[in-house]
C-alpha positions as CSV (number, residue, x, y, z in Angstrom):
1,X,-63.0,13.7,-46.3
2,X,-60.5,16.1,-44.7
3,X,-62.7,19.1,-44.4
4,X,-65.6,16.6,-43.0
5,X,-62.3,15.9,-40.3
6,X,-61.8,19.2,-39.7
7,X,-65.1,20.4,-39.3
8,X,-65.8,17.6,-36.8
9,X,-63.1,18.7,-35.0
10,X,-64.2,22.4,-34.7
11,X,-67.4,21.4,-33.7
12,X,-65.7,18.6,-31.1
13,X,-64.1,21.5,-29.5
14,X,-67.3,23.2,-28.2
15,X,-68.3,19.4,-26.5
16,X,-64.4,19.8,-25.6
17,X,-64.7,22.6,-23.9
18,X,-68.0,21.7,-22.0
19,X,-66.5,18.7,-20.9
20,X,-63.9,20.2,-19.5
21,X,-65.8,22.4,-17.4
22,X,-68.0,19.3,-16.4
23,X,-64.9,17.6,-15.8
24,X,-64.1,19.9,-12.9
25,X,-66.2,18.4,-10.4
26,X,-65.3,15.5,-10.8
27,X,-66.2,12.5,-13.4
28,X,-66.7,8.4,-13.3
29,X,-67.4,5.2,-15.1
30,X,-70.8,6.6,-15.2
31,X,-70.7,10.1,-16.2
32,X,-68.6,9.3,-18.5
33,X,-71.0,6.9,-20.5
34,X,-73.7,9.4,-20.2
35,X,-71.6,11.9,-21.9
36,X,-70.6,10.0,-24.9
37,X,-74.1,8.7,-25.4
38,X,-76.0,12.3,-24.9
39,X,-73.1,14.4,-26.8
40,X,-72.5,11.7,-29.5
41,X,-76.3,11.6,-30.1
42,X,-76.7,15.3,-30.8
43,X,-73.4,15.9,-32.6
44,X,-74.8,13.0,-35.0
45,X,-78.3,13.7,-35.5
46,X,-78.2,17.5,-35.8
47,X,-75.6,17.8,-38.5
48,X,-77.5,14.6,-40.1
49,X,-80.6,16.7,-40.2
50,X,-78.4,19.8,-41.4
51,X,-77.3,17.5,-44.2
52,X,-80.6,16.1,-45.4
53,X,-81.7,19.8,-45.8
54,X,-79.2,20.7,-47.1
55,X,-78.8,17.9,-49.7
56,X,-82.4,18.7,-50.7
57,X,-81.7,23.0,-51.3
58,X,-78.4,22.0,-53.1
59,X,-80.8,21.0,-56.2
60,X,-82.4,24.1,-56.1
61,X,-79.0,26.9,-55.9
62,X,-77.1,25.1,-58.2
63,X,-73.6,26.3,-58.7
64,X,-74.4,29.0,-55.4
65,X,-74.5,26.1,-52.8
66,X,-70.5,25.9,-52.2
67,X,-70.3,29.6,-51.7
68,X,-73.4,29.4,-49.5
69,X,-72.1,26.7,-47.7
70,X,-68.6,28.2,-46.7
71,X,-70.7,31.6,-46.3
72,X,-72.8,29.2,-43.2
73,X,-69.8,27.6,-41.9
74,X,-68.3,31.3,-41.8
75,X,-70.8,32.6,-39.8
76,X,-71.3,29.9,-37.7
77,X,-67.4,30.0,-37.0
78,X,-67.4,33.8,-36.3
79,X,-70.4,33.3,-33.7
80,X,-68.4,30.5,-32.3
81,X,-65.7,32.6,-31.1
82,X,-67.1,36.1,-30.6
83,X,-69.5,33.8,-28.0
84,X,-66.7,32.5,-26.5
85,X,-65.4,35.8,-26.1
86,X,-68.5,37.0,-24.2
87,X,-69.7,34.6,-22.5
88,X,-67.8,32.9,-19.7
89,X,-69.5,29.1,-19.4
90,X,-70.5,27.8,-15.5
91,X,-70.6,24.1,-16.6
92,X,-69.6,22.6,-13.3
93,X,-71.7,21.3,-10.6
94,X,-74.2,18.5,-10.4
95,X,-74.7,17.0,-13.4
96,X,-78.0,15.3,-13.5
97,X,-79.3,13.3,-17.0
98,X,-81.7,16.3,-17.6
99,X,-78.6,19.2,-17.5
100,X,-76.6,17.0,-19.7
101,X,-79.3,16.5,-22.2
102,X,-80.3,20.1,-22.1
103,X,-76.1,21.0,-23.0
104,X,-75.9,18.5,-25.4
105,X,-78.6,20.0,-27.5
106,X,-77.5,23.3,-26.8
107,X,-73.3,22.6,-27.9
108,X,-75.2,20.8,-30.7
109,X,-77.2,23.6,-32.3
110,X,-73.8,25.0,-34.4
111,X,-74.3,21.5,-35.6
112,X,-77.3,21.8,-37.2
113,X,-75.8,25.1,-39.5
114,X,-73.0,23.1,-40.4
115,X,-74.5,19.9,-41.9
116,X,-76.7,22.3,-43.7
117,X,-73.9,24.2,-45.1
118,X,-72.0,20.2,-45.9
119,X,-75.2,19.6,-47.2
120,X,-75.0,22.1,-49.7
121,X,-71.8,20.9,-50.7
122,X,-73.1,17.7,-51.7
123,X,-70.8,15.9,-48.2
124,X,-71.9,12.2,-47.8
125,X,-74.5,12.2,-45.6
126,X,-73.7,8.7,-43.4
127,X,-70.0,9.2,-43.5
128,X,-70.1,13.1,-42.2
129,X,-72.2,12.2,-39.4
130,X,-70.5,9.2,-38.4
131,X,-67.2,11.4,-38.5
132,X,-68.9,14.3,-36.7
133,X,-70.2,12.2,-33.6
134,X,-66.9,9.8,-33.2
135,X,-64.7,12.6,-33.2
136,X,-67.3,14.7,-30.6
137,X,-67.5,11.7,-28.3
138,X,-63.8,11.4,-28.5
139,X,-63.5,15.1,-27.8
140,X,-65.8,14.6,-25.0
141,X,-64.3,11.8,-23.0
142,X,-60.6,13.8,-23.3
143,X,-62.2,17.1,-22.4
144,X,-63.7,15.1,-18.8
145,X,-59.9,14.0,-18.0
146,X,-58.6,17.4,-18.7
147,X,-60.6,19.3,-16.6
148,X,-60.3,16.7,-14.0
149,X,-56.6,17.4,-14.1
150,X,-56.0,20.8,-15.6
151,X,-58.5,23.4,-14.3
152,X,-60.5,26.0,-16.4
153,X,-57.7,27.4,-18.3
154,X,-58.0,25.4,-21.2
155,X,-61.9,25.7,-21.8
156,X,-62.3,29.4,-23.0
157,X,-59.3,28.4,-25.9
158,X,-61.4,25.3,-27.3
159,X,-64.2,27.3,-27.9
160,X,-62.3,30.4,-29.6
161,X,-59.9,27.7,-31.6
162,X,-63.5,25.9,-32.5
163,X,-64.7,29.0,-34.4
164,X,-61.2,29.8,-36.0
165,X,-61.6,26.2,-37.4
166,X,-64.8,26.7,-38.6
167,X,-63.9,30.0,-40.3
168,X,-60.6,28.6,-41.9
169,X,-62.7,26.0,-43.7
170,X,-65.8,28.0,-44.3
171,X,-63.5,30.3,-46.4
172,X,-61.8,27.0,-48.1
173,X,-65.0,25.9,-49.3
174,X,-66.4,29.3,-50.4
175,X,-63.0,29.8,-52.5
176,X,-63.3,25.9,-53.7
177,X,-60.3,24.5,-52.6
178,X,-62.0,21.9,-50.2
């Protein structure tokens, strides 16, 4: 259960991060609903997806999957940060249904990798995608308020911390002590 907790909260931070920088100009009652229920949608399915795969290949690599899994989550991890190195995200600005649907799928795309990678670690498949989506909505909702009050500053750091997470527990699993 704690490496489902702290993958969720790597991949929270990307949703973190992107809400921060939605956050920015400006959030209500509203927004704020959309949000949780566009972000918490993908954070859920994709990893569930991820898992089911990944539940399914287990089978088939045998004693392989947990070093294959923490290999995934590695590399996902690694992208994770050397994109938040590169690129510099332009969230902000109007933030129609369409836009939001259209980041949540992209923030959620790590996602899918992960519960693959889970999934090849034989993870509960109801239980990590509960985890994964509560902890991204609640991610989400705290991102808006911080880039309402803080500014940019803190987006570039969720991203980079997000891929460090993802690493540090990659390698865990891979080496079998999650």
């Amino acid at each position: 259960m704690s490496g489902i907790v702290l993958v969720a909260v790597a991949l929270g931070l990307s949703n973190f991060a992107a809400a921060i920088g939605i956050g920015l100009s400006g959030v209500d009652g509203r927004l704020r609903i959309r949000i949780a229920i566009i972000f918490g949608f993908f954070e859920a399915a994709m990893p569930l997806l991820g898992l089911l795969v990944g539940h399914r290949v287990a089978g088939s690599i045998g004693s392989s999957a947990s070093s294959l899994g923490g290999g995934l989550l590695i590399a996902t991890g690694l992208y994770t940060f050397v994109q938040a190195r590169m690129v510099v995200s332009e969230v902000a600005g109007p933030n129609t249904t369409g836009k939001l649907i259209l980041t949540g799928a992209a923030l959620s795309i790590d996602n899918l990798v992960v519960g693959f990678a889970l999934g090849a670690y034989q993870v509960p498949l109801v239980e990590a995608a509960v985890v994964i989506a509560v902890v991204s909505v609640g991610m989400s909702l705290i991102g808006l308020e911080v880039g309402r009050r803080l500014g940019r500053s803190v987006e570039k750091w969720s991203a980079e911390l997000g891929g460090a997470v993802l690493v540090l527990v990659g390698t865990l699993i891979a080496t079998g002590v999650l």
